[in-house]
N, C-alpha and C positions, 0 to 999 in steps of 0.2 A: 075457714070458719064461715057459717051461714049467717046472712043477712041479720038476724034476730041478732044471734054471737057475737057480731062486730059491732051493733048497738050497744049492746049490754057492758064490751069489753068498755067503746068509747064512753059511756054512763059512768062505768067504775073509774077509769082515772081521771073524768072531769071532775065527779068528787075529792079525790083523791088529793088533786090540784086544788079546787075551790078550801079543804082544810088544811091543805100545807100553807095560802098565800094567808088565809084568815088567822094563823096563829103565828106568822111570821112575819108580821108586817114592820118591823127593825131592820133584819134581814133585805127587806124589798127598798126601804128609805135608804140604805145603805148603797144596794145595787143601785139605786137609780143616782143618787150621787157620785161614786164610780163611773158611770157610761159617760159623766160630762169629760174626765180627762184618760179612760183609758176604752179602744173599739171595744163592747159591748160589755164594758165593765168590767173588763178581763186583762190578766197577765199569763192567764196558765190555762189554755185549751181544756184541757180535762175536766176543770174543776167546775165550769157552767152545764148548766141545765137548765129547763123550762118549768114553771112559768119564770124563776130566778134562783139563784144562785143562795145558798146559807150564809149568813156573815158568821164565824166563828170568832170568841173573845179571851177566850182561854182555855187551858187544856192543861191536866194533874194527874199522873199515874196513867191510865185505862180511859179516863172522863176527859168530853168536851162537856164547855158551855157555848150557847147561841148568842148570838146580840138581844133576844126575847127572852134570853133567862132556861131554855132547855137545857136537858143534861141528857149526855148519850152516853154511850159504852162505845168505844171505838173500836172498831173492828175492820175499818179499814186500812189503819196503820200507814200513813201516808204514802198509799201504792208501795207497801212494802219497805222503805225506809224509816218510818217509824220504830224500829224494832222495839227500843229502848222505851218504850211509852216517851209521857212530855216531860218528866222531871225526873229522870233517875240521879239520885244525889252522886254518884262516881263521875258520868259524866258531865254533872254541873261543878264539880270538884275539878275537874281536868281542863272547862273552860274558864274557871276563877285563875288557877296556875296560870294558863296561857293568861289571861289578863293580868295578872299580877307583872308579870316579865315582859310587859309591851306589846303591841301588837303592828304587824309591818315594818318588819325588821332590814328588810333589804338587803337578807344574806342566808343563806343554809343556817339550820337549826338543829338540834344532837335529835330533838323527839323524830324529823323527817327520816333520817336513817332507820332511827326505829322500828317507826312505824312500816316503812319499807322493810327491815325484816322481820318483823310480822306477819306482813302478808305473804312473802317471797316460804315463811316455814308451813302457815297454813295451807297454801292452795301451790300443791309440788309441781304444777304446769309454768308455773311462774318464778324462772330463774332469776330472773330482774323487772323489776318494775319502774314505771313511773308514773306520778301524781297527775289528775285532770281535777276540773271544776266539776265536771258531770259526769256519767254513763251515756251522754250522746257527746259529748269529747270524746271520751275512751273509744268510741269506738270509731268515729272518724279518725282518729291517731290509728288504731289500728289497721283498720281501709287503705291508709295513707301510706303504712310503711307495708303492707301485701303489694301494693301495685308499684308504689318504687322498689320494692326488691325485684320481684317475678318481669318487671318491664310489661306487665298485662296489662287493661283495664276492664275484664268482663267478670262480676263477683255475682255468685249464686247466695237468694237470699231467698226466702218462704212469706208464700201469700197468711198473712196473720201476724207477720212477725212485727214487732216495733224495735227499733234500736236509739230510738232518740228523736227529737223533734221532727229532723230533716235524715230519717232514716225509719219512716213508716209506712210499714207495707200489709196496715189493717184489713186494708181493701185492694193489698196487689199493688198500691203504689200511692203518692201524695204529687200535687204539682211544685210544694216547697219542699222535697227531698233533693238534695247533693245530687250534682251531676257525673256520678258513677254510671259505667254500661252495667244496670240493673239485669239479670234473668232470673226471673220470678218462679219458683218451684213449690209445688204441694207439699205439703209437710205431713211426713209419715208415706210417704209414695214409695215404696223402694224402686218399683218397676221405673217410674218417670223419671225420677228422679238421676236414676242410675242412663237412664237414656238420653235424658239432658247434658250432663257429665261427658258420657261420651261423647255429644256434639261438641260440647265447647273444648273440650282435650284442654292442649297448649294455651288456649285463649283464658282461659280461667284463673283469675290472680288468688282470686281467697273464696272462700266458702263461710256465710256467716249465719251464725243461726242461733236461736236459743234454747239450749237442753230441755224447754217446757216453756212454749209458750205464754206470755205473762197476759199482756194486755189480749191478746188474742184468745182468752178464756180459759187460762192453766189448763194445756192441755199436753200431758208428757209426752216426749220422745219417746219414742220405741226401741230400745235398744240399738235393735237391727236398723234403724232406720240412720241411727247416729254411728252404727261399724261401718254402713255404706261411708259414707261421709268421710269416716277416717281413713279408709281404705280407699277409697278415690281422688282424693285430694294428696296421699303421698302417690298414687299411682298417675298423676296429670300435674305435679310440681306445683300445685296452689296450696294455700295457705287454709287451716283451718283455721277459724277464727268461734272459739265458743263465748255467748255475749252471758254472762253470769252474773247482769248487775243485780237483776232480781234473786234470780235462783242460787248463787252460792249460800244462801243461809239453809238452803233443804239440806244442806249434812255439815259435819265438821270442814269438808276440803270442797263443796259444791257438789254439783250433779256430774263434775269431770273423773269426779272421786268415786263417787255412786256407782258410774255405768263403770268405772274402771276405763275411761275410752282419752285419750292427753289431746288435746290439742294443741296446736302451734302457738296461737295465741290467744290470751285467754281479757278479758273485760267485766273490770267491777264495779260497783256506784252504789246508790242507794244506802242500805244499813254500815256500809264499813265504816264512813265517815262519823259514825254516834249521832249523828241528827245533823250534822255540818254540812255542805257542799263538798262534793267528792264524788270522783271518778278513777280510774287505774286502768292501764292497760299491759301486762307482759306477758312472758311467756320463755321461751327456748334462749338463751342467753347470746348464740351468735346473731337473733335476729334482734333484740333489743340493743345490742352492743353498737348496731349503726346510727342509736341515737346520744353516741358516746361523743362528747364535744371537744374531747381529746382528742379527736379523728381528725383530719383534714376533710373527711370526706359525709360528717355526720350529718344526719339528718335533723333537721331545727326543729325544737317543740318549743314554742316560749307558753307562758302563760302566768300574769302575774300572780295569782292566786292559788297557783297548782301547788304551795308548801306554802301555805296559810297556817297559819301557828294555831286556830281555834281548832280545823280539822285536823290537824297532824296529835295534838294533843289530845281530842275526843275518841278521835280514830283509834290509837295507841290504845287506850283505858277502854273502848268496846270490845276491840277484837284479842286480847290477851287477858281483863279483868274481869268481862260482862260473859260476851257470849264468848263464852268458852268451847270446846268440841265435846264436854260433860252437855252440855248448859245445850248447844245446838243439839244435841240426838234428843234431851228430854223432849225441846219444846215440840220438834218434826214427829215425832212419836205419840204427842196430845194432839199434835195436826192432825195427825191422820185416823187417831180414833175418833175425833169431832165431826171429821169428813162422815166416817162412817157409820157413825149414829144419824148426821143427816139423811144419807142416802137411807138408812134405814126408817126413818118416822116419814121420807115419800114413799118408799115402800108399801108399808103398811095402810099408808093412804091411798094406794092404788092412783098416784098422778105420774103426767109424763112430766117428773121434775128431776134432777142427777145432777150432784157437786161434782165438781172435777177435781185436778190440783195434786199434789205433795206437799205431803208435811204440814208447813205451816201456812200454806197458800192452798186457796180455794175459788171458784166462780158457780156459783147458781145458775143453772141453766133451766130454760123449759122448753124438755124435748125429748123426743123417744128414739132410741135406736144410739151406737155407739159414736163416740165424738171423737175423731181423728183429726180432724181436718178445722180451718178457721171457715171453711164452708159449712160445714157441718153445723158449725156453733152459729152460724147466719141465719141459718134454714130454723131455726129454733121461736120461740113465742118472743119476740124482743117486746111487744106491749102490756105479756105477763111481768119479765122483768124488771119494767118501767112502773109496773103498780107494786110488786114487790118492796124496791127501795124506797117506796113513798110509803106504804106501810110501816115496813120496818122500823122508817125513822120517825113514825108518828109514836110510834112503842119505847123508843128511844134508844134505835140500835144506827150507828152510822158507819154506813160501808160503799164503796164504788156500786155508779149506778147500773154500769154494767153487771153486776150480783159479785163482783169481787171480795172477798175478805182476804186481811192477812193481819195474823195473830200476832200480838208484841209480848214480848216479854210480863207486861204489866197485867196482862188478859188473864182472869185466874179461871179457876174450874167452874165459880158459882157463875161470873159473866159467862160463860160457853152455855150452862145450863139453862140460864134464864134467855139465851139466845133460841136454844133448843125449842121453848118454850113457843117463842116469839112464831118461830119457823112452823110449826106443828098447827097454831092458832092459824097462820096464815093459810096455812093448804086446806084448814075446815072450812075460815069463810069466805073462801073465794074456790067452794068447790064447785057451784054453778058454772062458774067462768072454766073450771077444768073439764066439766061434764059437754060444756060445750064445743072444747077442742077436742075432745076425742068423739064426740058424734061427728064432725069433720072428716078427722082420720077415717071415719068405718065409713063414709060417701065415696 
């Protein structure tokens, strides 16, 4: 962008900033109270931003409210666990039950089985499971039992990929990620990918990846990309490991379902637990069978809360009453025509703008040319982005700052529309700011 371009850009989101801080100043009294007993008034990395952070006060159906009395339309769905919106009467039904019958019981529960086969009939990769607190548990449990099985430690994982706090590899790697022998691979590469592979051969304990990129900008698997994978990994005796905490809701049985491609083992979190803390890792039955404590020889999982009576309860009453494999095809099905009416109102606007995503997951991007790679998605306008979300949520739509949405349940046709609305207003008046990224490109 030219000198002028980068002014103008910086112009727009100091306004942008100057009427977020001026209509949110609840929100800022809040943050600043927070920074006195938590670093930078935070518990949750994600959720800060600049100039401060939103206090949220409640949430009903599809709607937040702000600490200043805003209403939004959610559409960011709590990174995806949201499913359920904030108050689906089933699931508030299923944690009155669990609270009616005690809570921290200090023993096995009849719902835990259940709810285990539930999940073991949904998602057929999964012979046997067992219960985490998270999707960055699940899938250290899984890490943990690839390299004590195979006696490796060298796991192939993709630049973009996130697996959990201390398993992100946004930018290729974190200095607080687990001290696994990481090798970092392009995602969607078959060439490299397949050359890496063959370097590491016998050294390679698991392969971990996610069928579609989440945090990394929803950006699918290739097919081909994900048969290399399964074809390399039974031909070098490592372990596949597909991470699905996000992405199982793109169809009734995941994206393992979708591509038709099984992996060894398989990692869930996010929507399964109904809004609860929850995580899940299994797969192929002789390899979960080592964390059988019947064994002399098992492998220890403890974790006091991994059969918590609110998730095992919510969990049960989402995935058999709520979202159904009816209920998952409709919503992925309104995903992806939403997706495509977007792409189509930048179309017609002639901007370099393109959602990405499946189904009910989506990321706003600004940029031209096709998105493969978490490079790809780097190389893109990240300060268009950044005025986007600040937009958006002056309009009263709240979604990841990164341009993420994910659509719950709660989300009807008319919110998608008046979103459409929002999106369409947004690329008119900040066509200047577009005109000036493509005089750029033509330099």
């Amino acid at each position: 962008m030219s000198k002028n371009g980068k002014a103008a850009m910086a112009a727009a989101l100091a306004e942008a900033h100057h009427r977020y801080e001026q209509t949110n100043r609840l929100s800022l009294e809040y943050h600043r109270t927070a920074r006195a007993f938590m670093p930078g008034g935070n518990t949750r990395s994600i959720l800060f931003h600049r100039p401060f952070p939103l206090a949220i006060e409640r949430g009903r159906g599809a709607r937040l409210w702000d600490a200043d009395g805003h209403e939004y339309s959610n559409f960011l769905g709590e990174y995806t666990a949201g499913l359920f919106g904030h108050s689906h009467p089933k699931i508030r039904a299923a944690i009155e039950a669990a609270l009616d019958q005690g809570l921290n019981l200090s023993a096995h529960t009849q719902s835990e089985a259940s709810f285990a086969a539930a999940v073991c009939r949904r998602f057929s990769p999964i012979e046997l499971v067992r219960f985490t607190n998270s999707g960055t548990e699940a899938n250290l449990m899984a890490l943990a039992a690839a390299t004590a099985i195979t006696g490796r430690r060298k796991v192939l994982v993709f630049d973009g990929g996130y697996h959990g706090g201390v398993l992100n590899f946004a930018t290729g790697g974190a200095p607080t990620n687990v001290p696994h022998d990481f090798v970092v691979g392009t995602y969607n590469d078959l060439e490299r990918t397949a050359a890496l592979l063959q370097e590491l051969g016998a050294q390679c304990a698991a392969i971990l990846v996610e069928p579609m990129l989440g945090s990394g900008g929803c950006i699918p698997a290739e097919r081909a990309f994900l048969e290399l994978l399964r074809t390399e990994a039974s031909r070098h005796g490592a372990l596949l490991i597909f991470d699905e905490v996000m992405t199982s809701r793109l169809s009734p049985g995941g994206l393992q379902e979708l591509h038709g491609i099984a992996p060894d083992l398989m990692t869930l979190g996010k929507y399964i637990g109904g809004g609860m803390s929850i995580g899940a890792f299994g797969g192929r039955a002789p390899i979960m069978a080592r964390f059988d404590p019947a064994s002399a020889a098992a492998f220890a999982h403890a974790g006091t809360f991994n059969n918590n009576v609110l998730t095992m309860r919510a969990g049960l009453a989402a995935l058999t009453e709520i979202y159904t494999p009816d209920v998952a095809t409709r919503l992925n099905a309104e995903g992806d025509a939403f997706r495509a009416q977007l792409n189509r109102h930048a179309a017609d606007a002639g901007v370099p703008v393109q959602v990405t995503g499946m189904g009910s997951l989506g990321t706003v991007h600004f940029a031209r040319g096709k998105l493969r790679t978490a490079a790809d998605v780097r190389n893109g306008e990240q300060e268009l982005k950044e005025l986007f979300y600040f937009d958006m949520l002056s309009r009263g739509f709240y979604l990841a700052r990164r341009g993420m949405y994910a659509l719950s349940l709660e989300i009807s046709a008319s919110d998608r529309s008046r979103f459409q609305v929002a999106f369409t207003a947004f690329l008119d008046e900040r066509q200047d700011l577009f005109d000036r990224v493509a005089e750029r490109d033509r330099q």
